[in-house]
C-alpha positions, 0 to 999 in steps of 0.5 A: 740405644737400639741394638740391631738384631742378630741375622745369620749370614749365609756364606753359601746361599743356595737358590730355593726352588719354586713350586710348579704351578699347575698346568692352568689350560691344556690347549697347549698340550692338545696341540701336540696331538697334531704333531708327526712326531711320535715321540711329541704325541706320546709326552702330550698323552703322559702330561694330559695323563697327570692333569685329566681329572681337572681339565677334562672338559677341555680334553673332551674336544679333542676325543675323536683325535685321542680316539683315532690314535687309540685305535688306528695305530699300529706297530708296524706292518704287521697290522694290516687292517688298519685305516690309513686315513685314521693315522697321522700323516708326517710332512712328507704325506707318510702315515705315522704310526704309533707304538703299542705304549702311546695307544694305550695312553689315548685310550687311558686318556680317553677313557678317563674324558668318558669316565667324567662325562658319565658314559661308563660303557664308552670309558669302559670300552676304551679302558679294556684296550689301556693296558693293566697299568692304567686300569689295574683291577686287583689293586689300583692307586688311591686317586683311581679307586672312584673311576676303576669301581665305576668301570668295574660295575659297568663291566659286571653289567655288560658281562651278565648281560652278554651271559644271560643272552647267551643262555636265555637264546632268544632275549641274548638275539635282543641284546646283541641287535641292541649292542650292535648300534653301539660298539661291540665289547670285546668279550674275552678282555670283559671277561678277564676284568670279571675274573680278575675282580673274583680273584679280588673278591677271593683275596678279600673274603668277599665270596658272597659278593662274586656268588652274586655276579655269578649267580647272575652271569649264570655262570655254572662253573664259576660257582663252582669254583667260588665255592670250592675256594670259600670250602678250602678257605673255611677249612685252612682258616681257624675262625673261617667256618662261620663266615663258610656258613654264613655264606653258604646261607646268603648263597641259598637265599641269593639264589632263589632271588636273583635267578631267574631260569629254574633249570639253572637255580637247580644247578646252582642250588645241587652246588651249594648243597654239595657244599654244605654237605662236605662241610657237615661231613667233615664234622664225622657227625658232631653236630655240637658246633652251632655252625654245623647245626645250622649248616645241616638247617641250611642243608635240609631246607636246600634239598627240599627245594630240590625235591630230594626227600631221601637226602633230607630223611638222612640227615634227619637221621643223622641228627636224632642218631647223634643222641648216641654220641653227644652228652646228653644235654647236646643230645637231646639239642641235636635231637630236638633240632631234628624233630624242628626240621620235621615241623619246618618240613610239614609246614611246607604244605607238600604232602607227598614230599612229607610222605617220602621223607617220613618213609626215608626215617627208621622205624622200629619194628615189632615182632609177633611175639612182641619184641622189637627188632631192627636193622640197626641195633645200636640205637637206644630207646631214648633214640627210637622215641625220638623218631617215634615222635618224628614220624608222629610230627611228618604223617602222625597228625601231630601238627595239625592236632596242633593248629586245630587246639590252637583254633580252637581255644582261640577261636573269638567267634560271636555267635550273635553275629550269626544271630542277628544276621539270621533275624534281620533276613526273617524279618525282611522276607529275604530267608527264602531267597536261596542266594542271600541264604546261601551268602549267609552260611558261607559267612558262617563257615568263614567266620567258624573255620577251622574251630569245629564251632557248629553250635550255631548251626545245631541249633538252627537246623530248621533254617538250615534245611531251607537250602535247596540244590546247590545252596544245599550242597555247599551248605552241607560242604561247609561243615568240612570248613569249619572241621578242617583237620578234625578228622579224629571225628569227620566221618561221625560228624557226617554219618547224617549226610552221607550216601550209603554205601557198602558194609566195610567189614563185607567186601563181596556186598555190593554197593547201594544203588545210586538214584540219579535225582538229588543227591545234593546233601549226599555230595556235599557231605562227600566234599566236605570230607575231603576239606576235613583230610585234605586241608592240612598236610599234616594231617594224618596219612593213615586217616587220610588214606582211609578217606580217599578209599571211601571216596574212591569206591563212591566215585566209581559207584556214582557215575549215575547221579552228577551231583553225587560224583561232583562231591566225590571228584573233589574229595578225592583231589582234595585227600590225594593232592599232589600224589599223581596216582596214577590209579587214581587218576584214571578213574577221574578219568573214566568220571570225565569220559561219561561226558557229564558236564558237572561230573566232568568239571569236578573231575577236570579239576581233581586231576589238576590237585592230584597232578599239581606241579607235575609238569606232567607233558612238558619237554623238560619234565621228569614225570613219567609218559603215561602221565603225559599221553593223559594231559596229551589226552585232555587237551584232545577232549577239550576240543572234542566236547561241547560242554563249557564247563569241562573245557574250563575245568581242563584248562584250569587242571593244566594250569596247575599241572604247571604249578611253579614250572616257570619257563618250563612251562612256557610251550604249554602257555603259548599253546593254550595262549593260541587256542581258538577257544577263549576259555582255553586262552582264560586257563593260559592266564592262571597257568601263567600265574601259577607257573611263575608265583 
């Protein structure tokens, strides 16, 4: 027999609540948007609130509704610019008027319908007006992170828009004519959502992330304070310093990419250096940490990007110096670190800048009676070997001692592909023709630079003298390719080729007279000498400097043959290159003034090295206004002579005057660009490049 099962039996039972059901269609809720009561209108707006994100698309037809409640409500009587056609309207023909929580629902609600629609600066717009509770930057809810990170990009966008229109003049008038067919956002409610997401970004530990929106705002005082808070963080925080310096190194690199205004990556990067320096100090020269070793590495390469040489040279200083307070192992790592910035420096390839820094470094002095005396007599020898080495590395030659071994025992040179290349001109005829002869040795130059590898030529000597006036000429300026940075040997590799001159241990001899024909090997020979000096900066400064002088006393004693000065122009640009002499600048003047045109190119030309990123002439530029009334000067010529060849070398001379001004030089480009003369326009588009690159 089947036995029932037993059921508990409830004595009370209680009714069980059914699940809501979601709301299937909004049309309802729609409706009562159209309502005169207020309080109707605000209870449509909180239900349309919860169910916007699957319903949208019903919601959005009603967009110009939410939109009106959002913005013609008012408070009160107060508002009195508001549209009373915008408002809704009670059975009795007044106009209703909604409180500041219902705005602020239909523009939350609004802006939401937007957001999906995928048009962030309208839902933006509308979001800026709904109040911190329905956009909360700091710390919105889970469902809204997609739609406030959304808003928050499209506001970062507008804002550095806005603030590079601001700063850049005359594309911020683009901008706003642009805005102006929209509608205007207003500034100081973007600018809250922008700082709250620094406030953000600070809670976070992100500062590399709001040194990128500030950095493309342009924003000079919020840097500041960015980096100010990152230095208080790193100093309060155990285990913050690395992450300081790692931000500090994204901060330099950030901004030499993402900014574009050279006046404003000059503030910044001061900024950033000012920090780095604090930080470095804090350490009261304990460079044993690897975090303060690469904040002084960090700090270095961001004041030579400022020019500063005298900042770098104290920190180079400061590293070899450090021997004297370490053991010996972090002694010799922190010393050691110091000479790898001088290398770093020199490879830089600014000559002058290496100059100032070497000159900014101790050096020990010997007295007559051979012993050694300094200002600072605490340093040891071991110290003073260091920076002994250091200025052997920046102005010694050292380095370019190096890249010449290098070329060397590496050159794979094949002397029978010169060979072969000789022959088959011999056998077809061509050896005669001065152009496919003159391709020839310029081939061997490329293929043999740098190496001192010239036995091919040795041992075709014959061949070579078959080059005659120009081909000559650079035949002969040739051998300063293949002997770039050997200048150990440079003036007993081209005694055969120079011109005479004046016996050097006799300063009251006078100097050869100059004939006014020929002359071609002789100014070859005389550019070539300044490929040798000039074409490494790390080169040695002392040798270089006694090049220059010989060339300077050909250059002002050969005004009589062009040839000779053509060579003498270039050697004295290549040996004082980015120096602005000034000295030596009026005496390529003086070259330039005899009217001469192939004297007057190459002198047009050397001014342009020897000024090379100047800016010398510009509004903005520190150089000094001698240097300006010459470039004043030269552009006055350019219009004054006939000859086509010095008006091409004065343009190219102030395009690289501006080298790497960038918007500094835009005056000067639109002045060169509006010339009459297209030669003048031509050098516009290398000064262009040159600017910018």
């Amino acid at each position: 027999m089947a036995t029932a099962l037993a059921m508990p039996i409830s004595t009370n039972p209680t009714p069980q609540k059914r699940p809501r059901l979601p709301i299937a269609t909004a049309s309802g809720l729609l409706a009562l948007l159209s309502e005169p009561d207020p309080t109707l209108v605000q209870h449509a707006l909180t239900k349309l609130l919860s169910v916007v994100d699957t319903l949208w698309h019903e919601v959005a037809e009603a967009l110009p509704d939410l939109e009106a409640i959002a913005e013609g409500g008012a408070l009160g009587e107060e508002d009195e610019d508001i549209d009373d056609t915008s408002m809704a309207v009670d059975n009795d023909g007044a106009a209703v008027v909604f409180d500041t929580l219902t705005r602020q629902k239909a523009a939350a609600l609004a802006s939401r319908v937007f957001f999906h629609l995928e048009e962030p600066r309208q839902a933006l717009r509308l979001a800026l007006e709904s109040g911190n509770e329905y956009f909360n930057v700091l710390s919105p809810k889970v469902e809204d992170e997609a739609y406030v990170e959304r808003l928050v990009n499209a506001a970062i966008g507008e804002y550095v828009k806005k603030r590079r229109g601001e700063f850049d003049g005359a594309a911020g008038g683009g901008a706003v004519k642009e805005e102006e067919e929209e509608e205007e956002l207003d500034m100081d409610k973007l600018q809250s959502v922008v700082h709250l997401m620094f406030e953000r970004c600070y809670q976070d530990g992100h500062y590399g992330h709001a040194l990128g929106v500030a950095f493309e705002s342009m924003e000079k005082d919020k840097v500041a304070e960015i980096l100010d808070r990152l230095l208080t963080s790193s100093s309060s925080t155990s285990g913050s310093e690395e992450e300081a310096v790692s931000t500090l190194k994204y901060a330099l690199q950030s901004a030499q990419t993402l900014i574009t205004s050279k006046n404003f990556r000059v503030e910044a990067l001061t900024l950033v250096a000012s920090t780095l320096e604090q930080l470095v100090h804090s350490k009261n020269g304990d460079y044993s940490s690897t975090n303060t070793k690469e904040a002084a590495c960090t700090l270095v390469l961001c004041r030579q990007i400022l020019g500063e040489a005298e900042a770098v040279g104290k920190i180079i200083t400061s590293l070899i110096d450090a021997t004297t307070k370490a053991t010996d192992d972090e002694g010799e790592d922190t010393a050691l670190l110091g000479l790898q910035l001088c290398f770093d420096i020199v490879d830089s390839g600014d000559e002058a800048f290496v100059t100032k820094v070497a000159q900014c470094l101790p050096k020990q002095v010997v007295e007559e009676g051979g012993g050694e005396t300094d200002a600072v007599d605490t340093r040891s020898d071991i110290t003073w070997a260091y920076f002994s080495n250091a200025h052997r590395v920046l102005t010694g030659g050292f380095t370019s001692e190096l890249s010449l071994s290098f070329l060397y025992k590496n050159s794979n040179f094949d002397k029978l592909i010169m060979t072969n290349l000789k022959k088959a001109l011999e056998e077809r005829g061509m050896s005669r023709n001065s152009v496919l002869h003159n391709c020839a040795v310029t081939a061997h130059g490329y293929l043999t630079a740098g190496t001192t590898n010239d036995s091919f030529l040795r041992d075709n000597l014959d061949w070579m003298k078959k080059a005659s006036c120009w081909a000559k000429f650079s035949a002969t300026a040739s051998m300063g390719v293949i002997h770039a940075s050997h200048t150990t040997e440079a003036m007993t590799l081209l005694e055969p080729y120079l011109p005479p001159s004046a016996p050097a241990d006799d300063p009251n001899a006078e100097h050869p007279t100059v004939s006014a024909t020929g002359g071609y090997a002789e100014g070859g020979s005389l550019y070539a000498l300044g490929l040798i000096h000039g074409s490494h900066a790390g080169s040695s400064t002392e040798k270089r400097l006694e090049a220059s002088t010989f060339l300077r006393k050909h250059l002002r004693n050969s005004h009589a043959n062009e040839v000779i000065s053509h060579g003498a122009a270039l050697g004295v640009g290549l040996t004082s290159f980015g120096s602005a002499d000034l000295e030596v600048v009026g005496e390529l003047k003086e070259l330039l003034y005899t009217d001469s045109a192939v004297a007057g190119e190459a002198a047009s030309y050397a001014m342009g090295m020897v000024l090379v990123g100047s800016g010398a002439g510009n509004a903005s530029s520190s150089a000094g206004e001698e240097l300006a009334e010459l470039v004043a000067e030269l552009r006055n010529y350019s219009r004054e002579t006939h000859h086509e060849k010095i008006i091409r070398g004065i343009a190219m001379c102030l395009a690289l005057v501006n080298y790497g001004q960038e918007e500094n030089a835009d005056a000067t480009i639109e002045e060169m660009r509006g010339d009459r003369d297209p030669i003048i326009r031509y050098g516009a588009m290398y000064g262009l490049a040159l600017a910018y690159c």
